[in-house]
C-alpha positions as CSV (number, residue, x, y, z in Angstrom):
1,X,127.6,105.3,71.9
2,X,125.3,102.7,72.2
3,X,123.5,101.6,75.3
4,X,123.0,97.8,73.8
5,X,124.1,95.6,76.4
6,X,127.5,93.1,75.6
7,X,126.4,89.5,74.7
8,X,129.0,88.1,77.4
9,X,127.3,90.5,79.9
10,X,125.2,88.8,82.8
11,X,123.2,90.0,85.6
12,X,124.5,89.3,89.0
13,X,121.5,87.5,89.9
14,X,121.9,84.8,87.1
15,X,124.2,82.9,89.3
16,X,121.8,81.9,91.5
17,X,120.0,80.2,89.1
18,X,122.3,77.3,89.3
19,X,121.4,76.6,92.6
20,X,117.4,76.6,91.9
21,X,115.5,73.5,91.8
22,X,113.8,73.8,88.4
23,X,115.2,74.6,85.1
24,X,113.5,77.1,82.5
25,X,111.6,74.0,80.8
26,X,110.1,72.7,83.8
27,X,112.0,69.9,84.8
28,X,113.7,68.8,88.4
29,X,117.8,69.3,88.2
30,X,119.5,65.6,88.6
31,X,121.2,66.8,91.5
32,X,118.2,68.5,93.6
33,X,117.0,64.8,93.1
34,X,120.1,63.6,94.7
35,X,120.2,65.8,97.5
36,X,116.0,64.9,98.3
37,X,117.3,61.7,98.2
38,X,120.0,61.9,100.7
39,X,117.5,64.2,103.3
40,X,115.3,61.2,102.8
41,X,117.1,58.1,103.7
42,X,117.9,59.3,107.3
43,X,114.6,61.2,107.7
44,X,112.3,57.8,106.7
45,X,114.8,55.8,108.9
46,X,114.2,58.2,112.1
47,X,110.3,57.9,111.5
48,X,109.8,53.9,111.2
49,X,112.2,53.4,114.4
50,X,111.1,56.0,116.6
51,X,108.1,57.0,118.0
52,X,106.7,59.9,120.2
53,X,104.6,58.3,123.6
54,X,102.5,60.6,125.0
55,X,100.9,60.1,128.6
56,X,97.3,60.3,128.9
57,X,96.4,63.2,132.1
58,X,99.7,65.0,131.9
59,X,100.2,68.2,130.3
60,X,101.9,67.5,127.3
61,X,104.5,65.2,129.0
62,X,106.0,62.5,126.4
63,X,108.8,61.0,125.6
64,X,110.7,59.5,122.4
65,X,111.4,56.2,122.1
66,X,113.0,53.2,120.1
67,X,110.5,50.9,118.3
68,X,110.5,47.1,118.7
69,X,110.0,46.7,114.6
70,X,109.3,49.6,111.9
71,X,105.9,50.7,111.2
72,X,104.4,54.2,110.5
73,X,102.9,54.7,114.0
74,X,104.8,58.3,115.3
75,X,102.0,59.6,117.9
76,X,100.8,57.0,120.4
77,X,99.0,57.4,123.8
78,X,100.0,55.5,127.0
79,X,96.9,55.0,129.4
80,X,96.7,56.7,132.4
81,X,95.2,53.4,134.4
82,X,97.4,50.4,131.9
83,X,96.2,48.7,129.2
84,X,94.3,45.9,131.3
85,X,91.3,47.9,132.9
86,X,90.4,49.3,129.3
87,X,90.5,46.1,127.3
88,X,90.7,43.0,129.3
89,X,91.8,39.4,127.6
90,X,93.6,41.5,124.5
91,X,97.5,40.9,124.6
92,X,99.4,44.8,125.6
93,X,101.0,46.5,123.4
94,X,104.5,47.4,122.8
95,X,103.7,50.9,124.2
96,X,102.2,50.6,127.0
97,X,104.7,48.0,128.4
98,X,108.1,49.5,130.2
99,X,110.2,46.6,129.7
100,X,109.5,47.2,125.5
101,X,110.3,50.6,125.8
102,X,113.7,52.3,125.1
103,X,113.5,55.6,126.0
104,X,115.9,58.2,124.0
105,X,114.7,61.4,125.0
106,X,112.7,63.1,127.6
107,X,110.0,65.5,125.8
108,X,109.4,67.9,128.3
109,X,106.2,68.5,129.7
110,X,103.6,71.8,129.8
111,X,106.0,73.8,132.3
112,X,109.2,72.7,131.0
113,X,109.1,72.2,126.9
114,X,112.5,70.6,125.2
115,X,113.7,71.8,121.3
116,X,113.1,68.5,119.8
117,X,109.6,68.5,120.0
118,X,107.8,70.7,117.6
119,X,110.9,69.8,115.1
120,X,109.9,65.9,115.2
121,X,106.4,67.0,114.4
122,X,107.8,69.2,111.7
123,X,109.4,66.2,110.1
124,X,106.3,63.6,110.7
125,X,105.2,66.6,107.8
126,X,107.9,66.9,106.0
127,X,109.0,63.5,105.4
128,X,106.1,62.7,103.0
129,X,105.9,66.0,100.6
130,X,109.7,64.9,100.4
131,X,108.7,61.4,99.3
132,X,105.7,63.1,97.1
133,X,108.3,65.7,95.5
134,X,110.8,63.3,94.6
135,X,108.3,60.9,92.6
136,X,106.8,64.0,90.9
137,X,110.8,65.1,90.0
138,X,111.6,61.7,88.8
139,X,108.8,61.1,87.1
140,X,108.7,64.1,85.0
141,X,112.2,63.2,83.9
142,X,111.5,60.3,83.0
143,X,108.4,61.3,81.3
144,X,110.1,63.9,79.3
145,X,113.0,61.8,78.2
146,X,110.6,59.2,77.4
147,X,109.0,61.8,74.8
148,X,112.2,63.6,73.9
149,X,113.4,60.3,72.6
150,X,110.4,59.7,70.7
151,X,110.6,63.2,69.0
152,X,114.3,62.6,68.0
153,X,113.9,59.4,66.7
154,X,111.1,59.3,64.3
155,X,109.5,55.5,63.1
């Protein structure tokens, strides 16, 4: 009796290569693309319309807040004394004012921490090696279609 295995035989942990992000030549699945694509939209929209205000001489107290316009800004520091003592004749801005401030959500302070904090942070991180992975995936498609099709189709 032979101890060859069958041809049809697979191991059990070959299924779960269909759910890896990388095939066995290198490049990014279609649909791993897709789905970085979808965690992106939301994620990028949360971070140019919110921003996290801290308050300069409390412990860690801050709060989350709508932004009047999008822009990259997702740490800023409200003065302790306003925005007039500190820089007189320069217009405020947006974050120091109260009336230009929505507030969303309280962000705790040292004594009483909320969830949402470290996991805003964690996205302000995660959001770009998102954006970075999914220009290195589609570009290495694109890159190795781009040469496929030259080495199928000889001049």
């Amino acid at each position: 009796m032979s101890l060859a295995l069958k041809p049809e035989y697979r191991p059990p942990w070959s299924v779960l290569r269909r759910f890896l992000p990388f095939r066995r030549d290198g490049s990014v699945k279609l649909a791993w693309l897709i789905v970085i694509a979808a965690l992106l939209a939301p994620l990028t929209g949360l971070y140019l319309y919110t921003a996290r205000i801290c308050f300069e001489g409390s412990l860690a107290e801050n709060v989350l807040v709508l932004k009047p316009e999008p822009s990259f800004d997702t740490h800023l520091m409200r003065s302790e004394y306003g925005w007039k003592p500190g820089y007189p004749g320069q217009p405020m801005p947006w974050w120091e004012s109260e009336k230009t401030t929505h507030e969303l959500a309280f962000g705790g302070d040292w004594e009483d921490p909320v969830w949402w904090d470290g996991w805003y942070d964690f996205g302000c991180l995660l959001t770009p090696l998102l954006w970075l992975l999914l220009v290195y995936g589609v570009a290495r498609d694109v890159i190795r279609l781009g040469l496929r099709s030259i080495r199928t189709y000889p001049a």
